[in-house]
C-alpha positions as CSV (number, residue, x, y, z in Angstrom):
1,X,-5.0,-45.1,-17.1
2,X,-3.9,-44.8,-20.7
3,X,-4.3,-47.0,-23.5
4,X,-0.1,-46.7,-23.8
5,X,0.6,-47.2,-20.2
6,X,-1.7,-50.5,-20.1
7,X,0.1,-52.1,-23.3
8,X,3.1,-51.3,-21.8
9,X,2.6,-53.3,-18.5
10,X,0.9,-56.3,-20.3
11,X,4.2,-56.4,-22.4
12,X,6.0,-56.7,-19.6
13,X,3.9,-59.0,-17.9
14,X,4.2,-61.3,-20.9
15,X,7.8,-60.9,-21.5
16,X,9.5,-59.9,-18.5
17,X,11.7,-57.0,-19.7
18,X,11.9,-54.4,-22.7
19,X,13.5,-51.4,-24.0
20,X,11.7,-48.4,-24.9
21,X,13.1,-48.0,-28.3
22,X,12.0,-51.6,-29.3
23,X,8.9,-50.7,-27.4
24,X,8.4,-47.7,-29.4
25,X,8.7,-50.0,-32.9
26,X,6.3,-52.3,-31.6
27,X,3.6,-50.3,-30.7
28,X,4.5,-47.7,-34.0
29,X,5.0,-45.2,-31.4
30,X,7.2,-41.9,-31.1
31,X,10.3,-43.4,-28.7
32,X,9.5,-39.8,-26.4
33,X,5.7,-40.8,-26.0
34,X,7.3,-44.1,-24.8
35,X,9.4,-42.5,-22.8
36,X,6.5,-40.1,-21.5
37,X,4.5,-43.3,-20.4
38,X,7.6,-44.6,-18.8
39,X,7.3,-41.2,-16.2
40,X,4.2,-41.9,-15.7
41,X,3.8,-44.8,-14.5
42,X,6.7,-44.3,-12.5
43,X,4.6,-41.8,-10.2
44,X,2.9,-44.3,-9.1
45,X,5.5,-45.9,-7.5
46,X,7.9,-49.0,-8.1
47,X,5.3,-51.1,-10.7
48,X,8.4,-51.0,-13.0
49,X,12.4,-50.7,-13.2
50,X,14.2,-48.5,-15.4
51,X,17.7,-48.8,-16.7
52,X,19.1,-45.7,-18.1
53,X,21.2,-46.7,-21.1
54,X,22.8,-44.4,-24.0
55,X,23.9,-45.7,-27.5
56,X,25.3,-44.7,-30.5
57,X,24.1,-44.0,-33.5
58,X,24.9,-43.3,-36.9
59,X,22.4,-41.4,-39.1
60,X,21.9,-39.3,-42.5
61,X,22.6,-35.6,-42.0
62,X,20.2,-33.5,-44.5
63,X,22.7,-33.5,-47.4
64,X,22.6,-37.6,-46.8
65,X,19.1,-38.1,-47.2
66,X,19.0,-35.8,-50.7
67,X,22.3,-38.2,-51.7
68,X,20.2,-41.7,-50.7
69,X,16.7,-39.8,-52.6
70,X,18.3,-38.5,-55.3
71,X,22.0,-39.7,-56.0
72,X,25.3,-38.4,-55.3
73,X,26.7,-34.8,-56.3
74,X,29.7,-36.6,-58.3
75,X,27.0,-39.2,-60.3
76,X,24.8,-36.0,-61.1
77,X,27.9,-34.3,-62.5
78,X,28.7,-37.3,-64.9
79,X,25.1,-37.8,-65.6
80,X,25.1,-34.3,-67.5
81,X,28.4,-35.1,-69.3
82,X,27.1,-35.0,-73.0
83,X,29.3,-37.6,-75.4
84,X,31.3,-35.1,-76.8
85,X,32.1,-33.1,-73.5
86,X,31.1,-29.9,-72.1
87,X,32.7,-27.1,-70.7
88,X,33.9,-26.6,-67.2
89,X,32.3,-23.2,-66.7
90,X,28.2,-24.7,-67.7
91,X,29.1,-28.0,-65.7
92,X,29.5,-25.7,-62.4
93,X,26.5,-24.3,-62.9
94,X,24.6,-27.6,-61.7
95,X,23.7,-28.0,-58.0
96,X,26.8,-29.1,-55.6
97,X,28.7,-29.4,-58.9
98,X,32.3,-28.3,-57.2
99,X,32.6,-31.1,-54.8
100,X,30.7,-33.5,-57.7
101,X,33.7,-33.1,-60.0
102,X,36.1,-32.8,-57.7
103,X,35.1,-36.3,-56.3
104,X,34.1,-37.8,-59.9
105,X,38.0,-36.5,-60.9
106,X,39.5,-38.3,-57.7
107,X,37.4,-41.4,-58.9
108,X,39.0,-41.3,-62.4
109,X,35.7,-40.9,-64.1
110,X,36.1,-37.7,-65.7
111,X,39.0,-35.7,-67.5
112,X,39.4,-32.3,-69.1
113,X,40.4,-32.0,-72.2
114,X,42.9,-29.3,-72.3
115,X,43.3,-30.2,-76.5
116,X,40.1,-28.4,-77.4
117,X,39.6,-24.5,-77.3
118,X,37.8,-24.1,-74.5
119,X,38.8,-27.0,-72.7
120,X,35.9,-29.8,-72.2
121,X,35.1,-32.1,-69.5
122,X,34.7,-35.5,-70.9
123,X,33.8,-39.3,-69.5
124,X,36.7,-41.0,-68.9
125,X,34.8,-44.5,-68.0
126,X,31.6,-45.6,-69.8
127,X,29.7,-46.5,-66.9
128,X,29.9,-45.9,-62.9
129,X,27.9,-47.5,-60.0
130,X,26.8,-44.9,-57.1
131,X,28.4,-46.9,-54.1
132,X,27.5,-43.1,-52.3
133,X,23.8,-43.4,-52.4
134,X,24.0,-47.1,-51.7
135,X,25.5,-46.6,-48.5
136,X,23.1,-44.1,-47.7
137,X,20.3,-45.6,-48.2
138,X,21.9,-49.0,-46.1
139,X,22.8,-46.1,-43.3
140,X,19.2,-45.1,-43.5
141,X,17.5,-48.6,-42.7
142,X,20.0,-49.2,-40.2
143,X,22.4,-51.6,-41.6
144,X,26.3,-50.3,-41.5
145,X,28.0,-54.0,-42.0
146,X,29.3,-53.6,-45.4
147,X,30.3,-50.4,-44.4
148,X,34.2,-49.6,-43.5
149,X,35.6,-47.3,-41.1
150,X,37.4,-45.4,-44.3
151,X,34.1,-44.8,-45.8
152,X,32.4,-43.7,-42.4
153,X,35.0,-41.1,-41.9
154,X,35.3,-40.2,-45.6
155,X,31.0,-39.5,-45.1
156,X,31.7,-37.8,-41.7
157,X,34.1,-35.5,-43.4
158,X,31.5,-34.7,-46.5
159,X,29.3,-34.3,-43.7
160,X,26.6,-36.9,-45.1
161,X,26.4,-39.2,-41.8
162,X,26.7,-37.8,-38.1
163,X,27.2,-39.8,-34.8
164,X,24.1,-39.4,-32.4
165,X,24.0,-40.8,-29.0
166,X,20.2,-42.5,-28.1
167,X,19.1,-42.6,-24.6
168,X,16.8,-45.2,-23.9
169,X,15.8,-47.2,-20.7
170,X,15.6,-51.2,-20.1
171,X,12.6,-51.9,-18.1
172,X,11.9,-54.9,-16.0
173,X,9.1,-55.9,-13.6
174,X,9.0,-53.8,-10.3
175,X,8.2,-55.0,-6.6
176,X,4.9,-54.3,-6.5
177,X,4.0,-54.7,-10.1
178,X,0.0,-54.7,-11.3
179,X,-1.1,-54.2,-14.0
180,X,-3.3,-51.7,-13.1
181,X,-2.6,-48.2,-12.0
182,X,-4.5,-46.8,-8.6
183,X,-4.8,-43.0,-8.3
184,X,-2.3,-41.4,-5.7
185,X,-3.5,-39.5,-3.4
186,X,-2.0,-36.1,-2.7
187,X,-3.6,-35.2,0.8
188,X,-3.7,-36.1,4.0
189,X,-6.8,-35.4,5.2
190,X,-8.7,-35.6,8.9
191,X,-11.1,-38.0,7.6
192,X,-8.0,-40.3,6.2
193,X,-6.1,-39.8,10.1
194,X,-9.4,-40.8,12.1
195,X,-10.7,-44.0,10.0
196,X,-6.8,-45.6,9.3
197,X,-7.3,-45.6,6.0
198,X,-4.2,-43.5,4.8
199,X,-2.5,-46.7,5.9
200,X,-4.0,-48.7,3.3
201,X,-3.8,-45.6,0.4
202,X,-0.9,-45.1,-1.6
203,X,0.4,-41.2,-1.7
204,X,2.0,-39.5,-4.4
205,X,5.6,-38.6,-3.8
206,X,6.5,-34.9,-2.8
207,X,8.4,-32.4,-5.1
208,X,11.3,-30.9,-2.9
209,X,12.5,-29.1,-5.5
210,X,9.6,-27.3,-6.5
211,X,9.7,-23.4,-6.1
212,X,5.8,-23.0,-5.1
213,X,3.6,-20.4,-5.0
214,X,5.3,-17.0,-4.7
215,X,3.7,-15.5,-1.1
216,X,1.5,-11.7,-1.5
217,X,3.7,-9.8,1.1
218,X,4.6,-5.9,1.2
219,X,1.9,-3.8,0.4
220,X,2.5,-0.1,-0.6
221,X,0.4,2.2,1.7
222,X,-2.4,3.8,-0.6
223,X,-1.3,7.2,-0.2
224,X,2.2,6.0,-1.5
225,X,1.0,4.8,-4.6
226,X,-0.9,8.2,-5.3
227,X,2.1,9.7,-4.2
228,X,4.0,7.8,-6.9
229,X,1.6,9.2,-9.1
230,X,1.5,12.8,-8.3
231,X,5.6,12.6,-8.9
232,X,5.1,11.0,-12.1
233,X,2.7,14.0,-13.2
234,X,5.3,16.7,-12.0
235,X,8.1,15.0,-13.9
236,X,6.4,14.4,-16.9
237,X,5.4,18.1,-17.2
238,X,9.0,19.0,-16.6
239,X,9.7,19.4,-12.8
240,X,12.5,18.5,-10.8
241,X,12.0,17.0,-7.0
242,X,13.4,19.3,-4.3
243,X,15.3,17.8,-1.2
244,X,12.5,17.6,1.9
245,X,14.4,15.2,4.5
246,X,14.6,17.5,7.5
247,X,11.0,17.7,9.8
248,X,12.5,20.1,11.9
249,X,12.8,23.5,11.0
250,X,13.7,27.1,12.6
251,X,11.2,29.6,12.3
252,X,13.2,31.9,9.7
253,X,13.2,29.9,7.1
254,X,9.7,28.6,7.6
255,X,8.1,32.3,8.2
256,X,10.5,34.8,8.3
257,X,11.9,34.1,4.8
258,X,8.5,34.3,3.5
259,X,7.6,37.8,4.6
260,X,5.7,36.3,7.3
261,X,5.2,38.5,10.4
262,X,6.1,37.6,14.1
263,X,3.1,38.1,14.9
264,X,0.6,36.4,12.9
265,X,-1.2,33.4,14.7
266,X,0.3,30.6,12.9
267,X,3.2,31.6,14.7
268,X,1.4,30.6,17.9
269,X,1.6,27.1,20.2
270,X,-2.1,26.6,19.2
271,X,-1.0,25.9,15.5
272,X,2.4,25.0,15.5
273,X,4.4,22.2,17.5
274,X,7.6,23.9,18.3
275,X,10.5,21.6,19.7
276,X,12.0,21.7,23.0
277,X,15.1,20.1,22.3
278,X,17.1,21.8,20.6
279,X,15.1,24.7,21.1
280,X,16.6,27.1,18.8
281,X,19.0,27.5,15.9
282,X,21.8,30.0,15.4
283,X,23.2,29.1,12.0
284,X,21.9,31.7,9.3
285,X,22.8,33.9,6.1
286,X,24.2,36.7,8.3
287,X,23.4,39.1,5.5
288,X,20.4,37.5,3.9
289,X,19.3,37.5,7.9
290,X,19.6,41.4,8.0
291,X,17.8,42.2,4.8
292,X,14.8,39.9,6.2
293,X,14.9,41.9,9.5
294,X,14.7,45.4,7.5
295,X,12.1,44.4,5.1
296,X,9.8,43.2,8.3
297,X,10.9,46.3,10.7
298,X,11.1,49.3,8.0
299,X,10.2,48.0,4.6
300,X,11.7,48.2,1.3
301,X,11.8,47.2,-2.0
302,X,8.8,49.4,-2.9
303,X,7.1,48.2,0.5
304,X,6.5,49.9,4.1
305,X,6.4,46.4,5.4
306,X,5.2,46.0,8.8
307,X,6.4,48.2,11.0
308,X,7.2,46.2,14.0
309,X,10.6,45.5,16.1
310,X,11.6,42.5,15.1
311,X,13.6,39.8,17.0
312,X,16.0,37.2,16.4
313,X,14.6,35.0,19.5
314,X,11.4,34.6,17.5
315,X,13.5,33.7,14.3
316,X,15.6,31.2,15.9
317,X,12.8,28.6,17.5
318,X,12.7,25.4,16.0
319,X,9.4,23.5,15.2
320,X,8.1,20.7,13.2
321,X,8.0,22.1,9.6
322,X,4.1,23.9,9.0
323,X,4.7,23.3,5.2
324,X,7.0,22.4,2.7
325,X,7.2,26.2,1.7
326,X,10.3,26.7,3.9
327,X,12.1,24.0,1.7
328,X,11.1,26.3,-1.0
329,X,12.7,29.5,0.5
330,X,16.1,27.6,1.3
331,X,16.2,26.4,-3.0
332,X,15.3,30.1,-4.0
333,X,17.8,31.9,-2.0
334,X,20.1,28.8,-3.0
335,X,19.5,30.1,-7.2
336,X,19.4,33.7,-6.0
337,X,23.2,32.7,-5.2
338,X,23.9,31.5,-9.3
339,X,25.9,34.3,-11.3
340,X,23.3,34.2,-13.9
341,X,19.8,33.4,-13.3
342,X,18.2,30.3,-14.9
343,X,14.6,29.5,-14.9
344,X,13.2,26.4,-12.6
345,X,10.7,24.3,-11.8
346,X,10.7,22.6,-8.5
347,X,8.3,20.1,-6.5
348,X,8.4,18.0,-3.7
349,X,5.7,16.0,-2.0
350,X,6.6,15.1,1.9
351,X,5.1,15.4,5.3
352,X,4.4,18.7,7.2
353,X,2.7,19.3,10.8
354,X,-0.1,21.5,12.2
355,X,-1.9,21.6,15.8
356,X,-5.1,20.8,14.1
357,X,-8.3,19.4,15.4
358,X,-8.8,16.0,13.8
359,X,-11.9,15.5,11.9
360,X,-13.4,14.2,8.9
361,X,-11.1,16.7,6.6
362,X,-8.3,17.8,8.6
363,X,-5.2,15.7,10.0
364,X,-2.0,16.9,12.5
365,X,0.1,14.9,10.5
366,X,-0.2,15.1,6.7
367,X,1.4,15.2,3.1
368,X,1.9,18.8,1.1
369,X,2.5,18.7,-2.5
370,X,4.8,22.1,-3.0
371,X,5.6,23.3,-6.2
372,X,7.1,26.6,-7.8
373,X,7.9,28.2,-11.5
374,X,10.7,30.9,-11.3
375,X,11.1,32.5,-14.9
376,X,10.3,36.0,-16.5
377,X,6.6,37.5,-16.9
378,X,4.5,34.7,-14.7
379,X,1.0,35.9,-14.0
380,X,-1.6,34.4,-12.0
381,X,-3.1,32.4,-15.7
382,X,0.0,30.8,-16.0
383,X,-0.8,29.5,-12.2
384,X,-4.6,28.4,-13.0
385,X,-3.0,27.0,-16.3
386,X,-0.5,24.3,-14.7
387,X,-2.8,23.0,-11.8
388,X,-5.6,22.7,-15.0
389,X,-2.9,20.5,-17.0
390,X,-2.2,19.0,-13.6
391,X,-5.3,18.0,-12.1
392,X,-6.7,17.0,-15.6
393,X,-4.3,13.9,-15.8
394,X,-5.5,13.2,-12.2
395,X,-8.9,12.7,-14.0
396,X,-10.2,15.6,-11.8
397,X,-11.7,18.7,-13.8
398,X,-14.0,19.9,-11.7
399,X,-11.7,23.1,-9.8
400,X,-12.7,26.4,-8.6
401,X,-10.4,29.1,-8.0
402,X,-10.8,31.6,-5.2
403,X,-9.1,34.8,-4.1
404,X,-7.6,34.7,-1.0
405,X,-4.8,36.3,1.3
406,X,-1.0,34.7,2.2
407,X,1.6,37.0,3.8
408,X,3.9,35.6,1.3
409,X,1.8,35.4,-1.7
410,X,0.2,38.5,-3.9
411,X,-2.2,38.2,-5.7
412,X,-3.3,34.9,-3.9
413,X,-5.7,32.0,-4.7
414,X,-7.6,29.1,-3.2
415,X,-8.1,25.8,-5.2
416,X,-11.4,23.6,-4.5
417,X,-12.5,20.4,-6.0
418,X,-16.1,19.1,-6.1
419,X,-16.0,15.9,-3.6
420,X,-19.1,14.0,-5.0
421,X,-19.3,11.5,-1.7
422,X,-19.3,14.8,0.5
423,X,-21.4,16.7,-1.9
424,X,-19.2,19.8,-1.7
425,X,-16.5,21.5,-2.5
426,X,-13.6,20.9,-0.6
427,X,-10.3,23.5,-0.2
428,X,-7.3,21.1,-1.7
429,X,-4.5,23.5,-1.7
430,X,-3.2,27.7,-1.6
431,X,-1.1,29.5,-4.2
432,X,-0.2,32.7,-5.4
433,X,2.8,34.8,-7.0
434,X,5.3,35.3,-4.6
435,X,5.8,39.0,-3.0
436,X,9.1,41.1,-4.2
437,X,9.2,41.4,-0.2
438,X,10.0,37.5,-0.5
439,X,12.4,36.7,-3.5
440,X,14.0,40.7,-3.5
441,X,15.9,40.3,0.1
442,X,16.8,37.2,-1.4
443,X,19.1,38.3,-4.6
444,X,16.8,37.7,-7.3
445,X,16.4,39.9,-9.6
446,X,13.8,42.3,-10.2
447,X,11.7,40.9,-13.3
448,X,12.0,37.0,-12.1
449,X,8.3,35.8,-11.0
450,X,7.8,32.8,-8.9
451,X,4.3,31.4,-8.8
452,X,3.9,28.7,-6.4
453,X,1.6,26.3,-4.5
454,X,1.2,24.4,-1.8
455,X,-1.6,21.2,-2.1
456,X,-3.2,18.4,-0.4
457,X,-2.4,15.2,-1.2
458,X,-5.0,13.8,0.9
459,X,-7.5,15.4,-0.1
460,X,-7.2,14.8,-4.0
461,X,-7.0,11.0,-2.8
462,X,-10.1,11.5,-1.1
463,X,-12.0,13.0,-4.1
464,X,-10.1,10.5,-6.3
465,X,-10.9,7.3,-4.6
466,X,-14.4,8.6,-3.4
467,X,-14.0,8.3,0.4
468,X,-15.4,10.3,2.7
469,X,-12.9,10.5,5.6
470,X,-9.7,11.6,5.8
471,X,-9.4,9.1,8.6
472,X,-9.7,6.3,6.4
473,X,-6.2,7.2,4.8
474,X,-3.5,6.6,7.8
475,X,-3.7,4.5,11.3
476,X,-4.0,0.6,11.9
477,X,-6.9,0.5,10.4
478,X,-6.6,1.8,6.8
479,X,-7.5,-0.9,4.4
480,X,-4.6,-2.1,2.7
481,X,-6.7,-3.7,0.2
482,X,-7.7,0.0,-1.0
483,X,-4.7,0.4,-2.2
484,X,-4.6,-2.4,-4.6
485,X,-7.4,-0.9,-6.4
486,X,-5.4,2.9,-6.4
487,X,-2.7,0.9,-7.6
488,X,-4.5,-0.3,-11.1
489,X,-5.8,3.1,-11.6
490,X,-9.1,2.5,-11.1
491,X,-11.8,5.3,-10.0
492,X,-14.6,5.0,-7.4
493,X,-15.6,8.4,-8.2
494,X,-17.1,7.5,-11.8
């Protein structure tokens, strides 16, 4: 217990009530810390009573206390009145001189000589007593008796004296006042239940009104929060996000469009899930659809193509989307469609399906990050140059770049990535330049490039966060506690 709380119940104890502000003048204490050791004392239960009172009190603004230290702004004006008078203009250069000579005029102790060239303000009165500063300085000890009401609201009005209201609180004895203080307890505990002794203890009163502890609830899954930052990196470097909401997909748009042919085996049950309800679409670009058929069938555009009768019951089969590349076909043939051609770059990052066979690396189910550059003059250095700027803010540099084939894509190219918990390089993603066979049936025209890519997100995450199994990435058993440590940016790799 505090010194303050102790003297506080011993006062009481020898004089049976108090008020904190005389309390505060006895013990040459601040009337708050009073007040402070009123509160506490009250936690510990009903030792005391306390009678919530408010007064009124008059006291010296700032410009009072500078009239009670140092006199009044109309005696300080008289004060510099030489015998023989001065001029108006050098009197008003003294502090608060305005309201000084107006009040010392109203007061009939000076006068202005209008006789004299310039006129002078002279002493009418040889002497003057500052009844101002006396009242001040009475205000300031407390004592307003020889005060009237006139000259209270004449000092209100100057704005010398304000009204304040003081709280304070009477205190009397309480029912079970001591003048000790025993510790409250704050738990229950088992020990307390089984000997009876929380019967004899004495417990500190619950807050109700307290907000508490704000509960950890909602986790982002880890591979949102890299997805999070893989957009960020896109639309820092100037990307916009394309629209991926539709799973399903008909097999034109996700092979035909890309000068994929009918009968290569991605196209088969063993690698794609088609859907068996709806089974087919029928709603397509009758003309874009024709141009697609002759470039497959009988070539064009500088191309033989692939010489084989092609069929509309292939192109209308719907399946769970194979990649993200088919959102990319529908966006092109969508700016092919513009009166002028603009240049764009588009990205999206959303779920595609394969018939895979699950293991360490590989997933049925997983995310693609697509991406695409249509302008004028793109080569394949322009492609190794945005996945090096892209990668790089990923914190990953070590990337190899491999040739490769895509029926959709020439020249084409592999990316790897070192994965240093595998020890080896792992595939992360395929990309290439776009074939005229592609973007021409579209309505592009004939100079536009598009290089384009399709990535892992996965796998990155993988090689990022240093695990070593895909696995660990989806299901009821991925570690939500992983993702805390993606989400402060830290590295298990280094």
């Amino acid at each position: 217990m505090s010194q303050l709380n102790e003297n506080i119940l011993k006062y009481l104890a020898e004089n049976d009530k108090a008020n904190t502000i005389t309390l505060g003048k006895y013990f040459n204490e601040d009337h708050q810390k009073i007040v402070g050791a009123l509160k506490s004392i009250q936690a510990h239960g009903e030792l005391l009573l306390a009678e919530s009172i408010s007064d009124k009190k008059i006291e010296l603004t700032e410009e009072g206390k500078l009239i009670a230290e140092k006199g009044s702004h109309e005696v300080n004006v008289f004060a510099h009145i030489p015998d023989g008078g001065i001029e108006q203009s050098e009197l008003m250069k003294l502090p608060n001189a305005k309201i000084g000579f107006s009040k010392a005029m109203s007061a009939g102790w000076v006068q202005v000589d209008k006789s004299c060239t310039p006129p002078l303000v002279k002493k009418k009165v040889p002497e003057i007593v500052d009844t101002v500063q006396e009242h001040m300085r009475k205000i300031m000890k407390g004592d307003i008796s020889n005060i009237t009401d006139k000259e209270k609201q004449e000092y209100k009005k100057r704005k010398l004296i304000q009204e304040v209201v003081v709280k304070s609180f009477n205190l009397t004895k309480g029912p079970k006042f001591s003048l000790t203080l025993n510790k409250l307890e704050t738990d229950l505990t088992n020990d307390m239940m089984l000997a009876n002794s929380w019967k004899e203890m004495r417990f500190k009163d619950y807050n109700f009104e307290s907000l508490g502890a704000p509960l950890e609830s909602g986790y982002l899954h880890p591979l949102l929060q890299v997805r999070s930052e893989f957009r960020q990196i896109f639309l820092e470097m100037g990307f916009s996000e394309m629209p991926t909401n539709n799973y399903i997909e008909n097999s034109f748009w996700n092979f035909d469009a890309l000068f994929q042919p009918q009968q290569h085996p991605a196209r088969d049950a063993h690698d794609t899930f088609f859907i068996s309800n709806p089974k087919i679409s029928n709603s397509f670009p009758t003309d874009y659809l024709e141009r697609v058929k002759n470039v497959h069938s009988k070539g064009g555009y500088g191309s033989q193509g692939y010489g084989y009768d092609w069929k509309i019951e292939e192109a209308q089969k719907n399946l769970l989307r194979t990649h993200t590349t088919a959102v990319s076909a529908r966006m092109l043939y969508e700016l092919a469609q513009q009166e002028k051609f603009k240049p764009i770059k588009l990205f999206s990052i959303d779920k595609v399906f394969r018939n895979e066979t699950l293991d360490a690396t590989h997933l049925a189910e997983f995310h693609q990050v697509e991406g695409l550059i249509a302008d004028f003059n793109l080569t394949l250095g322009d492609l190794i140059g945005v996945f090096t700027e892209f990668f790089k803010k990923l914190g990953m540099v070590q990337l190899e770049f491999k040739p490769a084939y895509n029926p959709y894509t020439e020249p084409s190219m592999e990316i790897f990535c070192f994965h240093p918990g595998l020890g080896k390089w792992i595939e992360i993603g395929n990309s290439g330049v776009f074939r005229p066979e592609m973007l021409l049936p579209m309505g592009l025209p004939d100079d536009v490039c598009v290089i384009a890519w399709g990535l892992s997100l996965e796998r990155p995450t993988m090689i990022k966060y240093g695990l070593n199994n895909i696995r660990d990435l989806v299901g009821p058993k991925v570690d939500l506690e992983m993702g805390l440590s993606i989400g402060t940016g830290s590295d298990a790799s280094e």
